[in-house]
C-alpha positions as CSV (number, residue, x, y, z in Angstrom):
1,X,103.5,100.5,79.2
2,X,106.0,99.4,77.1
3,X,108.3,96.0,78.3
4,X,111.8,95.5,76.3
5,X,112.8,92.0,75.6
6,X,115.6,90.7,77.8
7,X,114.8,93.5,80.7
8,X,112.7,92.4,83.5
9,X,109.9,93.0,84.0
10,X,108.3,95.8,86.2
11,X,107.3,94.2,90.0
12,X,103.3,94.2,90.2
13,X,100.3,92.5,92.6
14,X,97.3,91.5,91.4
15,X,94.4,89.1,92.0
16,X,93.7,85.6,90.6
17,X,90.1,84.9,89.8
18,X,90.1,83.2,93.7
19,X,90.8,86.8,94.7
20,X,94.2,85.5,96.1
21,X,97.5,87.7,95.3
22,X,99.7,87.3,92.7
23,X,103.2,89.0,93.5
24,X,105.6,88.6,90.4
25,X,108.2,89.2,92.6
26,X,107.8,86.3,94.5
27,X,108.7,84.1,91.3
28,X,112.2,86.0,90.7
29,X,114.3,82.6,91.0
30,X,112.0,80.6,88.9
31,X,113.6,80.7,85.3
32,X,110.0,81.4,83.2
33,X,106.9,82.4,83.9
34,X,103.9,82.5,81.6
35,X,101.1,84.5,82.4
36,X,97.8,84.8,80.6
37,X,95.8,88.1,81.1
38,X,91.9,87.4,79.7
39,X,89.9,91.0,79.6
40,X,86.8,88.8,78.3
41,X,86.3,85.8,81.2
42,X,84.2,86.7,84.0
């Protein structure tokens, strides 16, 4: 999937390694967000 600079982002959930959800819609009013996907940490 391709994301355009200055567009939002698409809405997704997923789960943290504490198997809690992550909603990035529930962060909408915060200005930034920094997110880290790591495919290699297990």
């Amino acid at each position: 999937m391709k994301i355009e600079m200055n567009k939002a982002a698409p809405d997704f959930t997923i789960l943290d390694w504490q198997e809690n959800e992550f909603t990035l819609s529930s962060y909408r009013s915060q200005n930034n967000i920094f997110l880290v996907f790591n495919r290699g940490f297990v």
